[in-house]
C-alpha positions in Angstrom: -14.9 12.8 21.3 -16.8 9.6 20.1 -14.6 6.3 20.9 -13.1 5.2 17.8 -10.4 2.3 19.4 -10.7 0.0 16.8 -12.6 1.4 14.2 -11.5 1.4 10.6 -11.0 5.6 10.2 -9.1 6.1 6.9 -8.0 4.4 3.8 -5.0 5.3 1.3 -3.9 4.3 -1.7 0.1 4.8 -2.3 0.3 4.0 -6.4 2.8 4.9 -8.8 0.3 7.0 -11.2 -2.1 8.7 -8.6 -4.0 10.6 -11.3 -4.8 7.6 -13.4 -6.0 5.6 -10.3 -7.9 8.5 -9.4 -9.8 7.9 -12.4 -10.0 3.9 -12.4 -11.6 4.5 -8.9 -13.9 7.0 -9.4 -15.3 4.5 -12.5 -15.6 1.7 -10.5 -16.6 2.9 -6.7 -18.0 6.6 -8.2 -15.7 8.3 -5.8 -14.7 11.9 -6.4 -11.2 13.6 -5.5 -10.3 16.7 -3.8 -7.1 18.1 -3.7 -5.8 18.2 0.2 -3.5 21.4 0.6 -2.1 20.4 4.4 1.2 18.5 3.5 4.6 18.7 2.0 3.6 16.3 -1.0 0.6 16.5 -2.9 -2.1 14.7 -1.8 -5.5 13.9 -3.0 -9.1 13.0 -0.5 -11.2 10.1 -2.0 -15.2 11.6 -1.5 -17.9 10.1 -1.0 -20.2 12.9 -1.8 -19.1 15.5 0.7 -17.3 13.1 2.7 -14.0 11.8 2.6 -13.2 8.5 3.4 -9.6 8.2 2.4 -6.6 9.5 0.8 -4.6 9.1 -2.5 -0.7 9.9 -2.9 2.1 8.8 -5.1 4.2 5.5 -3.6 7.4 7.3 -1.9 10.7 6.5 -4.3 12.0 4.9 -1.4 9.4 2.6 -0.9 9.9 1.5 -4.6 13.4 1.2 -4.5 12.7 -1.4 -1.5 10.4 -3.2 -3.3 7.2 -2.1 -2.5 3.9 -2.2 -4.9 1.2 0.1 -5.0 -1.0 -0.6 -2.2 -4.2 0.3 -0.1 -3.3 0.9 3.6 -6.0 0.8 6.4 -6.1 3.2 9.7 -7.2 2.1 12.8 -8.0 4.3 15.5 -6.6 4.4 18.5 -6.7 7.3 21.7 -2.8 6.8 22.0 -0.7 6.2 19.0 2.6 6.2 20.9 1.5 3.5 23.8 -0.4 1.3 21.0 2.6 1.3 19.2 4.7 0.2 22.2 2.8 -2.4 23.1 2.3 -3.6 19.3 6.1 -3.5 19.4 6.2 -6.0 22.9 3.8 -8.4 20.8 6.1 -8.7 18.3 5.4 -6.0 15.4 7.6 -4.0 13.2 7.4 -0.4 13.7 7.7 0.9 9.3 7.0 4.2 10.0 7.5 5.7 13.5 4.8 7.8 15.3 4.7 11.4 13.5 2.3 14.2 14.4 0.4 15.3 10.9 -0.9 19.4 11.6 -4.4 19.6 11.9 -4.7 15.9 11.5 -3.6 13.3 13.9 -1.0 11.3 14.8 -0.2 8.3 13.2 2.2 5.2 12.5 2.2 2.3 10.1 3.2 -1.2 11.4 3.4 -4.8 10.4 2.0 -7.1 12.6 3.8 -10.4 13.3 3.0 -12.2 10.4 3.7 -9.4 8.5 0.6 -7.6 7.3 0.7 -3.8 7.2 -1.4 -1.4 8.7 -1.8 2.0 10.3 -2.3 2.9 13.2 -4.2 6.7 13.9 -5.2 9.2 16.7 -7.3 11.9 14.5 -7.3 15.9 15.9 -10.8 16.2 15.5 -13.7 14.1 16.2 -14.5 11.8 14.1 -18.3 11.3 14.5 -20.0 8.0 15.5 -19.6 4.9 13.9 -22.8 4.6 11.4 -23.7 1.4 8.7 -21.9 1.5 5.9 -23.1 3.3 2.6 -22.2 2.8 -0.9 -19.1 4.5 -1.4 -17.3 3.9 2.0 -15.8 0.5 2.5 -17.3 -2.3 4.3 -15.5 -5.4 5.0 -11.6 -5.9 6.1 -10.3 -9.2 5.7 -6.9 -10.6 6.7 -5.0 -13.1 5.0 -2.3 -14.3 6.8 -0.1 -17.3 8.1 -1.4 -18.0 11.6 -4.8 -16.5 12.1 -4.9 -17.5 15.6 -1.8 -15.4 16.5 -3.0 -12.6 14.2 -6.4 -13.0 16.2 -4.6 -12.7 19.8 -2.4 -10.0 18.6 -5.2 -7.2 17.1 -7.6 -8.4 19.6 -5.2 -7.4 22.3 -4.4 -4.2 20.1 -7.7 -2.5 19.7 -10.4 -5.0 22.0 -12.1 -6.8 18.8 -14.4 -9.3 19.7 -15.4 -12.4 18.1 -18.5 -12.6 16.0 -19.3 -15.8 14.1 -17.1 -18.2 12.7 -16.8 -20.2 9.0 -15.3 -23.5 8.5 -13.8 -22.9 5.1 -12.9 -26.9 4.8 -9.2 -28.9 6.6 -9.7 -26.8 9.8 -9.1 -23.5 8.4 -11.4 -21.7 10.0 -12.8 -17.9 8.8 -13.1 -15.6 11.9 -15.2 -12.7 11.6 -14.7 -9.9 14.2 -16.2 -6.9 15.5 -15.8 -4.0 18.1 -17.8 -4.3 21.5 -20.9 -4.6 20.8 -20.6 -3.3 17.3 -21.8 -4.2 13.8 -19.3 -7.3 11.8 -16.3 -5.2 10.5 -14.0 -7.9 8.8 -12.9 -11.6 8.7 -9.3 -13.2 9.9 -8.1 -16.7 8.1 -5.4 -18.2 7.0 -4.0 -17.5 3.5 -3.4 -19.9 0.5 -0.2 -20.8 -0.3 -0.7 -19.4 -3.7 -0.9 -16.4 -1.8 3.0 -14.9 -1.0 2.8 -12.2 2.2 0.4 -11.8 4.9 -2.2 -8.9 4.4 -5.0 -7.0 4.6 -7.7 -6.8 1.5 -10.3 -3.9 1.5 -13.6 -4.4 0.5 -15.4 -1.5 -1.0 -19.2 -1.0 -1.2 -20.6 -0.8 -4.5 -24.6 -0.3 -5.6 -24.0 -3.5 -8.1 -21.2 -6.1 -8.1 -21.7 -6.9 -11.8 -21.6 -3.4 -12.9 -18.1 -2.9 -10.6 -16.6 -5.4 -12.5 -17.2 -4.4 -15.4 -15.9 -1.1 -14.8 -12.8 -2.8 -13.3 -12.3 -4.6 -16.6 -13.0 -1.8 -18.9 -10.7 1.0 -17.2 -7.8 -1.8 -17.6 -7.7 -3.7 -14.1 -8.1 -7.0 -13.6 -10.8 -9.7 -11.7 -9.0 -11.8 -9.5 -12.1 -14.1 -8.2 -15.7 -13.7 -8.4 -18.2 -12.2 -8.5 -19.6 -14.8 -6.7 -22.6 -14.9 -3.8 -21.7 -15.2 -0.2 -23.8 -16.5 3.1 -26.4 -14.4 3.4 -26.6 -13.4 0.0 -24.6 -10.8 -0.6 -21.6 -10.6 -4.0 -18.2 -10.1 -3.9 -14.8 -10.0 -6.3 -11.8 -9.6 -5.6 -9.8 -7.3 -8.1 -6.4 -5.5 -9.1 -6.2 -2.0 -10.1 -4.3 -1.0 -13.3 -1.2 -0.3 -11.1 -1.2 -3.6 -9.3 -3.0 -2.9 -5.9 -5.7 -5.5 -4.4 -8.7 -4.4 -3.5 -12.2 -5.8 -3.7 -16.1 -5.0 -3.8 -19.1 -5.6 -2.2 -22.8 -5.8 -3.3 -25.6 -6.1 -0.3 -28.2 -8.6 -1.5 -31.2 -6.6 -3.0 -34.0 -6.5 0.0 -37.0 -9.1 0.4 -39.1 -7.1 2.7 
């Protein structure tokens, strides 16, 4: 099977109105849904094409009743959910959902880190292919707010092997780490969050043909624009939204090609 420590391998929504985000997404990203028959609970596969790239389920009751707001959730691979999960436990993680074998899937476990941000965790069954460029349609940068990127850094670097790519001051020594896996393309940036911002967490960037046109969609299926669109080193545009049922997520425009 191809090496997938580290790589970003599945993306979920849990929202309170599945079928109306299905719709709201499909607008903005041009995702399609298929229905997923292997579970207990109904569950729907975001497409890209013929591909899936994610999944789309109600928010558990329980998870309401704590608290919880629809959100996206990333999975990141790993050859050995239960000894990642240890070890993510010795550097100071919370364990949300214990490791669980899913039939003809995977295992899997969802964790916060030590400054709280949640994520998965995700051995699939099958192979998952090698790691390819990003297309329209399948997300392409992972960013991580949090309180103490440094820590965050040491702790997922000691997790899955990320590396350190470049490196942004964003202004009074908070400084915008981007990382990758060995050798690999950029996957995401690590910084430390605003204090406008209340928890520690992960925002999903998804690729979109035309940033301008995504927001507009976002607008007119009844979410809301957070920041942007605005231009990025390099060129590239981003903006940073909320879907109708109150889940961040964001999008991402490559700049149009000079060659």
């Amino acid at each position: 099977m191809s090496d997938y420590r580290g790589r970003f391998l599945w993306y979920e929504l849990m929202t309170t109105d599945p079928a109306a985000a299905g719709e709201f997404y499909s607008g903005v990203i041009g995702w399609g849904t298929q229905a997923w028959g292997g579970g207990e609970k109904p569950y729907t596969m975001w497409m890209r094409g013929e591909t899936p790239i994610g999944g789309l389920m109600e928010l558990p009751a329980e998870a309401v009743a704590e608290g919880a707001p629809p959100h996206w959730l990333a999975y990141i691979g790993t050859a050995d959910v239960d000894a990642t999960l240890a070890r993510a436990a010795e550097l100071g993680a919370r364990v949300i959902v214990p490791a669980m074998d899913l039939t003809e899937v995977g295992r899997m476990a969802i964790l916060a880190d030590p400054q709280g941000a949640v994520f998965a965790i995700y051995a699939p069954a099958t192979d998952v292919g090698d790691e390819a460029p990003p297309e329209a349609g399948d997300f392409s940068w992972h960013e991580l707010a949090t309180s103490d990127w440094e820590a965050a850094w040491a702790f997922y670097s000691e997790l899955f092997g990320w590396e350190k790519t470049d490196a942004m001051d964003m202004g009074e020594g908070n400084m915008y780490q981007m990382f990758s896996r060995p050798g690999g393309d950029t996957l995401g940036g690590i910084y430390n969050r605003t204090p406008e911002m209340p928890v520690s967490a992960w925002l999903l960037y998804a690729r979109v043909p035309g940033c301008a046109d995504a927001v507009g969609a976002v607008t007119a299926g009844g979410g809301q624009v957070l920041n942007g669109p605005m231009e990025v080193p390099g060129g590239d545009e981003i903006a940073q939204c909320m879907d109708p049922q109150g889940a961040a997520f964001a999008v991402h425009s490559v700049a149009a090609s000079t060659d």
